[in-house]
C-alpha positions as CSV (number, residue, x, y, z in Angstrom):
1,X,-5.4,-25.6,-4.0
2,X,-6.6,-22.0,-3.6
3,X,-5.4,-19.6,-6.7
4,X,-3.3,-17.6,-4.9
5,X,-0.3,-15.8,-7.0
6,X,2.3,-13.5,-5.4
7,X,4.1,-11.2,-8.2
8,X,7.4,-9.0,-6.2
9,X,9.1,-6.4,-7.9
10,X,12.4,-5.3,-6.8
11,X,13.2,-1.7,-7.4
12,X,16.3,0.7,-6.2
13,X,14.6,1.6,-3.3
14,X,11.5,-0.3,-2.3
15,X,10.7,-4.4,-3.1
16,X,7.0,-4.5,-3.8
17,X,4.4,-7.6,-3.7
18,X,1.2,-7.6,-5.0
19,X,-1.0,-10.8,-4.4
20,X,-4.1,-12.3,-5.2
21,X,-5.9,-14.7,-3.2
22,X,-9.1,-16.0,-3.4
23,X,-10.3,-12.6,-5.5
24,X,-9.0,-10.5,-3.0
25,X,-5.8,-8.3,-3.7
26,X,-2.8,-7.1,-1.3
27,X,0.1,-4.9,-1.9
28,X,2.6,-4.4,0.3
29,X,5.7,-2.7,0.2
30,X,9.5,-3.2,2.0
31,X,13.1,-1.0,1.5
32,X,15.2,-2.6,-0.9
33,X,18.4,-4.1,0.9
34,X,21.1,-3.2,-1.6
35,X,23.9,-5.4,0.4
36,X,21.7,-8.4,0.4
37,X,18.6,-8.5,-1.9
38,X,17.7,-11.4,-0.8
39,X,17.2,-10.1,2.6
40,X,14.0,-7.6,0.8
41,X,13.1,-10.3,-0.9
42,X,12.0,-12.6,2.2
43,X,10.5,-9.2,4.2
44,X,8.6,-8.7,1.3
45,X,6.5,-12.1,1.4
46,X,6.5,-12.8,5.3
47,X,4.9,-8.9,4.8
48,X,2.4,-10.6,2.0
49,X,1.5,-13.3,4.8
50,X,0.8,-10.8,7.0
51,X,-1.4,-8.3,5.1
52,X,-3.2,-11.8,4.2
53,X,-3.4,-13.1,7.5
54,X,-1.9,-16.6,7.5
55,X,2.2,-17.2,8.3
56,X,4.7,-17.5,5.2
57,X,4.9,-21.3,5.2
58,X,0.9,-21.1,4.9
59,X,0.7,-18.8,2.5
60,X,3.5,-20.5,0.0
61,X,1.8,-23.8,0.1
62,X,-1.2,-22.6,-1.3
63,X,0.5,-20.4,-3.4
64,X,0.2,-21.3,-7.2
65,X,2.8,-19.0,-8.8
66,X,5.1,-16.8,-7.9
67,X,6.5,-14.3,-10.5
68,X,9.6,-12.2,-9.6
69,X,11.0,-9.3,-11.9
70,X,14.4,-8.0,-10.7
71,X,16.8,-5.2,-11.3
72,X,19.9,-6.9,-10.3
73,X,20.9,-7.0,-13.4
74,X,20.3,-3.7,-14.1
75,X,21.9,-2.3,-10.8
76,X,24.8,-4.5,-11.6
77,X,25.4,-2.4,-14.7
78,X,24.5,0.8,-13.1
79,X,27.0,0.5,-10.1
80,X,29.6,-1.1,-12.0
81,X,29.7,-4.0,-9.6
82,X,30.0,-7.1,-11.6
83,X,33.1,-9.2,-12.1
84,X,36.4,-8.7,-13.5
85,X,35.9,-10.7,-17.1
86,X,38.4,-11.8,-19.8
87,X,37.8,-12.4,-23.3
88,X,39.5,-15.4,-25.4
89,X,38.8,-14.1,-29.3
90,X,40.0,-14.2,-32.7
91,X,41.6,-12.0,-34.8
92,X,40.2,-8.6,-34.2
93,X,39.0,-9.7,-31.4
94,X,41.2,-6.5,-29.7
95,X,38.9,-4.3,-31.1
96,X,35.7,-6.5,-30.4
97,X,35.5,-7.1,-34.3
98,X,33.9,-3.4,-34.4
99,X,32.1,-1.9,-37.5
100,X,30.5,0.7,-35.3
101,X,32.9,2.1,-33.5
102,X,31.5,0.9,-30.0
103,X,34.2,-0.9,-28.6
104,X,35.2,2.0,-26.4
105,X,31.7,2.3,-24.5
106,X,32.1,-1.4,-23.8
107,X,35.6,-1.1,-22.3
108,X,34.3,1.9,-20.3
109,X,31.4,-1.1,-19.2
110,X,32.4,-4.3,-18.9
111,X,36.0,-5.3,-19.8
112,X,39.5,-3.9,-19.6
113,X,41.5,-4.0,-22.7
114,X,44.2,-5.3,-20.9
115,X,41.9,-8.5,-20.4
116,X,41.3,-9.4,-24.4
117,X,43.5,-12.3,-25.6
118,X,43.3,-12.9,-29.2
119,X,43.5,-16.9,-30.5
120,X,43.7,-16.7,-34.3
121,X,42.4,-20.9,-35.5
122,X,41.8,-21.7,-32.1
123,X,45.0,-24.1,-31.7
124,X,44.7,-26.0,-28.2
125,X,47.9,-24.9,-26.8
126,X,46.8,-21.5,-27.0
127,X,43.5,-21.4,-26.0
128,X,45.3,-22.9,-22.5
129,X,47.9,-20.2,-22.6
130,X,45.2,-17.3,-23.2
131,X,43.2,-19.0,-19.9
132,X,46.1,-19.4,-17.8
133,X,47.2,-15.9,-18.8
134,X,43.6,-13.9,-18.4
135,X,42.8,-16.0,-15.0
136,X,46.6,-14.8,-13.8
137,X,45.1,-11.7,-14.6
138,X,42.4,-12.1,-12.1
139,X,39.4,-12.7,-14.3
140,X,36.7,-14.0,-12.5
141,X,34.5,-14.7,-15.4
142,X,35.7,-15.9,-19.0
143,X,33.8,-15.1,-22.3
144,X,34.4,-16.5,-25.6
145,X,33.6,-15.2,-28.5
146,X,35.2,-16.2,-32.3
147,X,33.8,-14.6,-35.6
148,X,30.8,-16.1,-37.4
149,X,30.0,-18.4,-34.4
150,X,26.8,-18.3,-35.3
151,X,27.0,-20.1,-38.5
152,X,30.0,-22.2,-37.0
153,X,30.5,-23.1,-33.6
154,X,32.8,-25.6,-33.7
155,X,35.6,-23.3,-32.9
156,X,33.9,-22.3,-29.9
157,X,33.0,-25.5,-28.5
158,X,36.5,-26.9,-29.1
159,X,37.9,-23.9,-26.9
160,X,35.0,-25.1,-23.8
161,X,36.6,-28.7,-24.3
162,X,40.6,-27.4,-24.1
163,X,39.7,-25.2,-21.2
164,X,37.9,-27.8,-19.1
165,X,40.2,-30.1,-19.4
166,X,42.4,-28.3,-18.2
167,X,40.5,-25.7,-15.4
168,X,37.4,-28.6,-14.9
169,X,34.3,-27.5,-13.2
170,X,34.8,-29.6,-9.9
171,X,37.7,-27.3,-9.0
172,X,37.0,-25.4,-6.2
173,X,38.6,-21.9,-7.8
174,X,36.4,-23.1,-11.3
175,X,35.7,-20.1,-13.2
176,X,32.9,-20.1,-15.6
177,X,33.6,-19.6,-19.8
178,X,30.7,-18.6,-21.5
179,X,30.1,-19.2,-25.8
180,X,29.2,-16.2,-27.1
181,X,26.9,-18.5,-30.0
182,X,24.9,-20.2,-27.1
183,X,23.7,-16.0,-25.7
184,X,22.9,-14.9,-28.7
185,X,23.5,-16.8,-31.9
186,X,24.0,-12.9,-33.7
187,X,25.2,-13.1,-36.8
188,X,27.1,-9.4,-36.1
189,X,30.2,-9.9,-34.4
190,X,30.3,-7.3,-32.5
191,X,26.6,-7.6,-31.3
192,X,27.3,-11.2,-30.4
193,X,30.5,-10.1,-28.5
194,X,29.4,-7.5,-26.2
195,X,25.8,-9.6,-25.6
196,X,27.9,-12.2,-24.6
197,X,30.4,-10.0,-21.8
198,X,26.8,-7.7,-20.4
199,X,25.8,-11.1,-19.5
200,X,28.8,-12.7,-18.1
201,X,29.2,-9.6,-16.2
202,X,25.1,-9.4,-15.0
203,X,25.2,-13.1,-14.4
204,X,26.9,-14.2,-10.8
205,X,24.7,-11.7,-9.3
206,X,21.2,-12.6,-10.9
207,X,22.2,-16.5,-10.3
208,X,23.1,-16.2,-6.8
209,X,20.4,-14.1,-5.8
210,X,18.0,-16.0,-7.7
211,X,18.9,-19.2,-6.2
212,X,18.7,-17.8,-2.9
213,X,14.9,-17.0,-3.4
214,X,13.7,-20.1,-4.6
215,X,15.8,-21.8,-1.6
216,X,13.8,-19.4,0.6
217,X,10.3,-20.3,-0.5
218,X,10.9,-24.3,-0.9
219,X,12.4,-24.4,2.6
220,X,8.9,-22.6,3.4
221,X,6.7,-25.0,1.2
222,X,6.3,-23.6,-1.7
223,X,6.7,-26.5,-4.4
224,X,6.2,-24.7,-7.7
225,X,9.4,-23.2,-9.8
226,X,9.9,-19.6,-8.8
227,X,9.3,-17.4,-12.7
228,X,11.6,-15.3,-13.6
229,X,10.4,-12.1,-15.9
230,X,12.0,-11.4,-18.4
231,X,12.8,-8.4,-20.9
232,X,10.8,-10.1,-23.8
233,X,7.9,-10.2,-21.4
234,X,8.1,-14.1,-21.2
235,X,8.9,-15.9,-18.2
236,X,10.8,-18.9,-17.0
237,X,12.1,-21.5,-14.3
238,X,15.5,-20.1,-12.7
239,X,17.4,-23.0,-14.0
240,X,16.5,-21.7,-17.5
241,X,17.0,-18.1,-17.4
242,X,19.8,-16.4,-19.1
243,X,20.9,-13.4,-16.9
244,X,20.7,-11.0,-19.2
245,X,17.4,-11.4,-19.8
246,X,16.4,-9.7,-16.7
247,X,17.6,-6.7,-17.7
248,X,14.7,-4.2,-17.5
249,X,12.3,-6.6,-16.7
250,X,10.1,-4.7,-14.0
251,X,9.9,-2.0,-16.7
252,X,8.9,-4.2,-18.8
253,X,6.1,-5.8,-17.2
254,X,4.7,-2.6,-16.0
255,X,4.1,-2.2,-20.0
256,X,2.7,-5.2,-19.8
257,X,-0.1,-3.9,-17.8
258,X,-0.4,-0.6,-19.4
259,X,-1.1,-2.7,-22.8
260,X,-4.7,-3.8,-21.0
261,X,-5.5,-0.4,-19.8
262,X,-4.9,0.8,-23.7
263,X,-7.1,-2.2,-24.5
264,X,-9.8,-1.8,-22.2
265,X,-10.0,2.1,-22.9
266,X,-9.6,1.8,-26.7
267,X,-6.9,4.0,-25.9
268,X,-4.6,4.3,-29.3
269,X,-1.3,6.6,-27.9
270,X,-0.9,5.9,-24.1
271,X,1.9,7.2,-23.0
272,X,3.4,5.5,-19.4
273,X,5.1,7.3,-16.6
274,X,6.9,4.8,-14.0
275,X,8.2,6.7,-10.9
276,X,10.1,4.9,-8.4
277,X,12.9,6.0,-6.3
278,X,15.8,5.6,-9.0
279,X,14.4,6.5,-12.0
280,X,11.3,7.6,-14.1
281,X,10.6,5.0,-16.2
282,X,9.0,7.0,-19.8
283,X,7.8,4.4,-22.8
284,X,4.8,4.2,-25.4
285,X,1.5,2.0,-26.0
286,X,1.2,2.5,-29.4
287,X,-1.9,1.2,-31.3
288,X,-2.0,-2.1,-28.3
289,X,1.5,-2.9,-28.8
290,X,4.5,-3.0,-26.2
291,X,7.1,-1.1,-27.7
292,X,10.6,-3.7,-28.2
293,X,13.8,-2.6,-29.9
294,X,14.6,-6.0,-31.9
295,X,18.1,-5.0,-30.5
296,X,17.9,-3.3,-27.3
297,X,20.6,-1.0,-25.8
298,X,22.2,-1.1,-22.9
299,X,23.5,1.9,-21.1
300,X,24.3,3.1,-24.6
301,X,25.3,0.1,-26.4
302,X,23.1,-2.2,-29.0
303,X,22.8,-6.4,-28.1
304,X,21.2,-8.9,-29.7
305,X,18.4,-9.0,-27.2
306,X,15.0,-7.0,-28.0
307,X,14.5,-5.2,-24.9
308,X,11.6,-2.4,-24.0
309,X,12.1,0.8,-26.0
310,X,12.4,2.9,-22.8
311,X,13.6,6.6,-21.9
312,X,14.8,6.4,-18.4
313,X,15.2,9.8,-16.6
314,X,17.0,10.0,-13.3
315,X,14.2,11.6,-11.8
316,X,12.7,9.5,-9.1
317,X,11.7,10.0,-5.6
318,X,15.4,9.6,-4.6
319,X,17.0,12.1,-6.9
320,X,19.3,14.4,-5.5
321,X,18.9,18.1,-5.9
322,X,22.0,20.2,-6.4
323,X,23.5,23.6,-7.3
324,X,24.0,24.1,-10.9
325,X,25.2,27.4,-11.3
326,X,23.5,29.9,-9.9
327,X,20.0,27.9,-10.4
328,X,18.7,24.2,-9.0
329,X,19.4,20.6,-11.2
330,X,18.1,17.4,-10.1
331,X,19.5,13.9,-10.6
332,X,20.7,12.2,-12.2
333,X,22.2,11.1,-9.2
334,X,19.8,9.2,-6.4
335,X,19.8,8.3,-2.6
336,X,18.1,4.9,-3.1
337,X,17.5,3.3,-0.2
338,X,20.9,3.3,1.7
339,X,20.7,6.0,3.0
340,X,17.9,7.1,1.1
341,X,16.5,11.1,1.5
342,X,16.8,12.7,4.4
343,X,13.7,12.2,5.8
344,X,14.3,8.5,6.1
345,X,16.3,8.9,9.2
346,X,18.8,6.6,7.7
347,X,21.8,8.8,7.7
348,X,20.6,10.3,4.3
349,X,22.1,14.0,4.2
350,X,21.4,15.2,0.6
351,X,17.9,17.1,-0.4
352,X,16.4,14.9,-2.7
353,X,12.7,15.2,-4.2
354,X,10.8,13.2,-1.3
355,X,12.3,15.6,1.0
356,X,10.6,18.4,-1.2
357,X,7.4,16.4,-1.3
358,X,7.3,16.3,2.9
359,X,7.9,19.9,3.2
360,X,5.1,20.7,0.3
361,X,2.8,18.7,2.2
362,X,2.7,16.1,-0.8
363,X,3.4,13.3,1.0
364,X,2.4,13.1,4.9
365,X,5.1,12.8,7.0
366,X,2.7,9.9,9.3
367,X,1.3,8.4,6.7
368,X,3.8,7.3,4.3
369,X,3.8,3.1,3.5
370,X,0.3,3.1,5.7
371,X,1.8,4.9,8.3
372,X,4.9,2.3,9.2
373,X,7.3,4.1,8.3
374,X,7.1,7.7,9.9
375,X,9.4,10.6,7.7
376,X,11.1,13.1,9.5
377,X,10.6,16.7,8.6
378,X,12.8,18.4,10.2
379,X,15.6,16.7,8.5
380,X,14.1,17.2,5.3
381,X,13.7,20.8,6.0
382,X,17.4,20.8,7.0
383,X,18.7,18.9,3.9
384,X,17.2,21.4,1.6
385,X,18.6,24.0,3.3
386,X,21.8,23.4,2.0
387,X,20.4,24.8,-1.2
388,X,18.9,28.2,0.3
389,X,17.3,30.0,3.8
390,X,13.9,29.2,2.9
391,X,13.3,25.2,2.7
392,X,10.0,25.6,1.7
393,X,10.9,28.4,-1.3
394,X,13.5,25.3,-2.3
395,X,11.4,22.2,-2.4
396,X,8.7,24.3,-4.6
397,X,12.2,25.1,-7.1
398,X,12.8,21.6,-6.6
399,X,9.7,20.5,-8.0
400,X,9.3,23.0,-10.3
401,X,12.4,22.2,-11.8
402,X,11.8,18.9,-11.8
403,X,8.6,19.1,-13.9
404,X,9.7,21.6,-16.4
405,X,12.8,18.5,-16.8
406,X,10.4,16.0,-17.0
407,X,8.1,17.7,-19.5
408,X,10.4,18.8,-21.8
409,X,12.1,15.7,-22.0
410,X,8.5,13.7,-22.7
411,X,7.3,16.3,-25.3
412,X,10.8,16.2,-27.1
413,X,10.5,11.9,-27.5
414,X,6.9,12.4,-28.4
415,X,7.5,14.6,-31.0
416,X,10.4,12.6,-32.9
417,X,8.0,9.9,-32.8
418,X,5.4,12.3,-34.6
419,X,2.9,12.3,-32.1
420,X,0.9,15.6,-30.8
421,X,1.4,15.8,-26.6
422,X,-1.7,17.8,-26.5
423,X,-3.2,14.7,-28.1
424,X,-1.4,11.6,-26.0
425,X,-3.4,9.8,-23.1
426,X,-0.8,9.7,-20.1
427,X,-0.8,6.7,-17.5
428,X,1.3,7.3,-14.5
């Protein structure tokens, strides 16, 4: 078997592949298909087959590995689109046993506090009664998560066994309960608690999707597992991923790769810039290591997993530019790829920073992804007109704003950090 490894990438607006076959290296690049990300995700590799030259079921038979980071997890979180959850605790569980005073940002994320049922000892009756009354409620996902699970689960396990008795997995309408202990085996309660709802809320997505894939690329001979990255920087078999590890993890193997440019340079303070459509993507190589929380956070609130310590600025190539008083803002807001900027041609109506790059002459309106897929100008022109007379004067405001955002933002984290700007390498 040749050594041939495909590596996608699923971002907010494009899916990217980068492959390596026989020493030779391809990258090829697709929109990202919001609805349906599965639908990017096969474009992506019959588009790897043919910068290679052979068809998909060729290439993924002699295809050794496939590695796939996501963001649907992520986009989950960011769109709000994950399921309605209920939580089965114990006393204080109303207040998600909080010592920080964090329970609000997650009721803003992932749960409704009408959807908390509390079941002081665990009695059997009443962990039926809390299911019956939480799934009447319309949950679609059930978490449970008692105090000090960690040290005891019993309790925990006793609810799983009440509750499938009576709702059993074979039922067509089965709605799955997740243990809080068997996430994240946190001895903070509140930790523990709101690990266990981000990934009951991040995990029908991740699991359907994911499934999906590695349907696709058996049913086109591939016979290998399909690995999953992960947050850590690990990897792993579908079947044994936990959803919410995939939170983060293209930004996290992009750091990944930055940690062997530090290497081979010698490079002590690199400092990594990750653009994509969404987001820029800001984070640190300090002295050859990847910089991980031990607790990372999650759109403001600390979990038990250690996740990239990342700044994420909504300044991609997507970001919309508006009127902010009498001056120009951009983002946080973004087009992504449906309908994307203006110059797409997708429907796209809003002046967002690609548009200022085609009318700068930055990016080439016949060259863009190799020259498949033309950008319009004149709609660009016309998006960032809504801003001002001159399109050109705006998309130099636009970028100029943009950089003085960016920069001040950067020099600001480097400088709590104690590092000199002046004297940080930077790898965009």
């Amino acid at each position: 078997m040749r050594g041939t490894t495909i590596n996608v990438d699923t971002g907010g607006t494009f899916t990217d592949a980068f492959v390596v076959r026989d020493g030779r290296r391809f990258t090829v690049k697709v929109l990202t298909t919001p609805h349906d990300l599965a639908v990017c995700f096969r474009e992506v590799i019959a588009k790897a087959a043919e910068a290679v030259g052979v068809g998909v079921p060729g290439l993924l038979r002699e295809t050794a590995t496939v590695r796939y980071a996501t963001t649907v997890g992520t986009n989950a979180i960011i769109q709000r689109s994950g399921p309605r959850l209920g939580l089965i605790a114990g006393e204080g569980g109303a207040n998600l046993y909080s010592g920080n005073g964090g329970a609000d940002r997650v009721f803003d994320l992932f749960l409704e506090r009408s959807m908390v049922t509390e079941v002081p000892g665990g009695d059997g009756a009443a962990v039926v009664a809390a299911a019956r009354s939480l799934l009447s409620g319309s949950a679609r996902g059930l978490v449970c998560a008692l105090p000090a699970a960690d040290r005891d689960r019993g309790a925990e396990l006793a609810v799983r066994e009440q509750f499938e008795r009576h709702y059993p997995k074979h039922c067509l309408d089965a709605v799955p309960l997740l243990l809080s202990h068997e996430i994240a085996p946190d001895r903070d309660d509140f930790r523990r608690t709101v690990t266990a709802l981000f990934n009951a809320y991040v995990h029908p997505a991740v699991a359907d999707f994911l499934y999906r894939a590695e349907d696709h690329l058996r049913e086109n001979g591939y016979r290998r597992p399909l690995l999953v990255v992960h947050n850590d920087g690990g990897c792993a078999r579908v079947a044994k991923t936990i959803a919410g590890r995939t939170y983060n993890s293209g930004p996290l193997a992009g750091l990944m790769g930055a940690k062997v440019i530090a290497d081979l340079y010698g490079i002590d303070r690199l400092l990594t810039m990750d653009m994509g459509g969404t987001s820029l993507d800001v984070a640190l190589v300090v002295d050859g290591e990847v910089p991980l929380r031990e607790h990372g956070v999650v759109a403001g609130v600390e979990v038990s997993f250690p996740l990239p310590d990342l700044l994420a600025l909504g300044a991609g190539g997507g970001s919309i530019a508006h009127a902010d008083g009498g001056s120009i803002a951009v983002g946080p807001h973004s087009a992504g790829s449906k309908p994307g900027p203006a110059c797409f041609g997708f429907g796209g109506t809003e002046p967002t920073v690609t548009d200022a790059d085609v009318v700068l002459g930055i990016l080439h309106p016949d060259r863009f992804l190799g020259g498949t897929m033309p950008l319009d100008r004149g709609l660009a022109e016309r998006a960032l007109a809504r801003l001002g007379d001159d399109p050109a004067a705006v998309a130099a405001e636009v970028h100029r704003r943009l950089h003085e955002d960016i920069g001040t933002r950067v020099a600001g984290e480097l400088r709590t950090r104690g590092l000199d700007p002046a004297e940080t390498v930077l790898l965009a």
